[in-house]
C-alpha positions in Angstrom: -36.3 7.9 -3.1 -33.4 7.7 -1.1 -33.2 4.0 -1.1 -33.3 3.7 -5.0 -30.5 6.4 -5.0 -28.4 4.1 -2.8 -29.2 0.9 -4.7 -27.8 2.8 -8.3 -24.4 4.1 -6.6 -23.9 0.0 -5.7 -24.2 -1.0 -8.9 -20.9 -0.5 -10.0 -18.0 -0.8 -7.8 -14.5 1.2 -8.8 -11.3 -0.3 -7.3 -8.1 0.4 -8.4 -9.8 2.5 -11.6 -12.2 -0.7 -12.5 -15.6 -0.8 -12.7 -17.2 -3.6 -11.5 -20.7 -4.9 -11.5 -22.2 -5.2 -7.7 -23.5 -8.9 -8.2 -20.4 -10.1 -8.7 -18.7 -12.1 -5.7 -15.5 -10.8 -4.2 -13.4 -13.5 -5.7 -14.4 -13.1 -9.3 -14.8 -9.7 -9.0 -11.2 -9.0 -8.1 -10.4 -10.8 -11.5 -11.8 -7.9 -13.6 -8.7 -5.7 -12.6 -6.0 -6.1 -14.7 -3.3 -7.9 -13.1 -5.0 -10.3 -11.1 -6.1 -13.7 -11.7 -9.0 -16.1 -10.4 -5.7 -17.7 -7.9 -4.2 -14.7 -7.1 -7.2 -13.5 -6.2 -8.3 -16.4 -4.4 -4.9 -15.6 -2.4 -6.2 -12.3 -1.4 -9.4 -13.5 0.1 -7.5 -16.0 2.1 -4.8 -13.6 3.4 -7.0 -10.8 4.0 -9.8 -12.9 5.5 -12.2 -11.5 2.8 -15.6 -13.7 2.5 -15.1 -15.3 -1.3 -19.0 -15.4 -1.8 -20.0 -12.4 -0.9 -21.1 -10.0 -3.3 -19.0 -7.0 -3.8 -21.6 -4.5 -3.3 -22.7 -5.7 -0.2 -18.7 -4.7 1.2 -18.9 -1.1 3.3 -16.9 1.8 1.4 -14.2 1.6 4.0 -13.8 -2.0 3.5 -13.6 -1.2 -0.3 -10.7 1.5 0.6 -9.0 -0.8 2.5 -9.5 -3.6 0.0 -7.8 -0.9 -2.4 -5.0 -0.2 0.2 -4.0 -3.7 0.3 -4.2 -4.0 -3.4 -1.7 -1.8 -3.4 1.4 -3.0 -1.5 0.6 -6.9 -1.7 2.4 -7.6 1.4 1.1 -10.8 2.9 0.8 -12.5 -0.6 3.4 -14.8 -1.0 6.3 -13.2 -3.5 5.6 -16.4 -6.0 2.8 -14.9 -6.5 3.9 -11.4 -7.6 4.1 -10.3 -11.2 7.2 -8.5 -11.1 9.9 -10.4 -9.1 13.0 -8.8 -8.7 12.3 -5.6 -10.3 14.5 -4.3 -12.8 14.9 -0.7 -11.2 14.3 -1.5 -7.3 14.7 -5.0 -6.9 12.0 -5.7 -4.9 9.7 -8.1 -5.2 6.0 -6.2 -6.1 3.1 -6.7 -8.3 1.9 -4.2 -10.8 -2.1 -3.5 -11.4 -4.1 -1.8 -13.7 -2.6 0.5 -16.6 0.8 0.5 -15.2 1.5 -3.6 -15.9 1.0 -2.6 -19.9 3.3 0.8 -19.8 6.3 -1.7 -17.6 5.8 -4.0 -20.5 6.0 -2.1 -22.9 9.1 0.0 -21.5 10.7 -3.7 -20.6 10.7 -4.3 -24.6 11.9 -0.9 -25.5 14.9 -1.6 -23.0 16.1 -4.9 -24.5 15.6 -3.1 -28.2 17.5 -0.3 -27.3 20.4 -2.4 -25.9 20.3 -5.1 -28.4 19.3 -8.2 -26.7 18.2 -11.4 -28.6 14.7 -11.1 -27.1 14.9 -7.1 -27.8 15.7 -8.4 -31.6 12.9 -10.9 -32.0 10.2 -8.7 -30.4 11.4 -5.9 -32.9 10.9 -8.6 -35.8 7.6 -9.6 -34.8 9.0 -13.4 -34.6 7.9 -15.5 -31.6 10.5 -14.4 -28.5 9.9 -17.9 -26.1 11.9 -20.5 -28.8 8.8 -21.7 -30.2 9.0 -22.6 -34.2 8.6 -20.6 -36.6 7.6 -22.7 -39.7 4.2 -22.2 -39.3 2.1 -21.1 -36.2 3.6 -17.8 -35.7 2.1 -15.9 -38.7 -1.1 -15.0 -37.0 -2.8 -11.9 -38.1 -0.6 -11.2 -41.0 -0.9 -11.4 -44.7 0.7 -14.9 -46.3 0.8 -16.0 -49.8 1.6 -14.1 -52.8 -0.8 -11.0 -53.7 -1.4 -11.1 -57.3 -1.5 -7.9 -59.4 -5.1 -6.3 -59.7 -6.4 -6.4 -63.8 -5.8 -2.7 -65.7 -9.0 -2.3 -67.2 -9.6 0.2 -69.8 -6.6 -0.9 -71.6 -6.2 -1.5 -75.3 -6.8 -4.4 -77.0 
């Protein structure tokens, strides 16, 4: 009883507020957090001498807390690597996880709206902010063309 207790705790792993399946090996479970891609997190298993191939669920809880721990400050990854280089507020070098990378985002736009900047401008307009064209590709996901009136029925003849 105990042993089938044990096996459904280990089917889902959570690190850093992620759930992830057990069967999953450390490298490609590491990508299902938010911030961190398949060579990022190839970077981590080198630097913290984490075995790629092993399943997650077969890591102890206090390697998983330490796992976290180092997930956290990203010290021996190489600052390349980091998301957020030069940070606007600290100006440290550090990479953001999780929820936090879409709030930063989202505050990084609503700093260059408020003070005006070109990209500020363009992400307020919905136009493409990286110089790409604009005479066609852009217009995903909204409505083009003309919209012609709907027929008034009922009316008289």
């Amino acid at each position: 009883m105990e042993r089938e207790q044990a096996k459904q705790v280990r089917e889902l792993i959570r690190i850093m507020n992620t759930d992830i399946p057990g069967h999953y090996h450390v490298r490609y479970a590491l990508t299902k957090i938010k911030g961190i891609g398949v060579n990022l997190s190839h970077a981590i298993c080198a630097r913290y001498n984490l075995d790629e191939e092993l399943p997650i669920s077969k890591m102890g809880e206090a390697k998983v807390k330490e796992l976290e721990a180092n997930l956290r400050s990203m010290k021996k990854v190489d600052g390349w690597m980091l998301n957020r280089r030069k940070d606007y507020e600290t100006g440290e070098d550090i990479h953001i996880l999780t929820t936090d990378l879409k709030f930063r985002t989202d505050f990084d736009v609503k700093r260059m709206q408020k003070v005006r900047s070109y990209k500020g401008m363009r992400h307020a307009a919905g136009l493409p902010v990286r110089g790409q064209r604009t005479k066609a590709h852009f217009r995903k996901g909204r409505a083009v063309g003309v919209s012609k009136k709907k027929a008034v029925t009922g009316g008289k003849k």
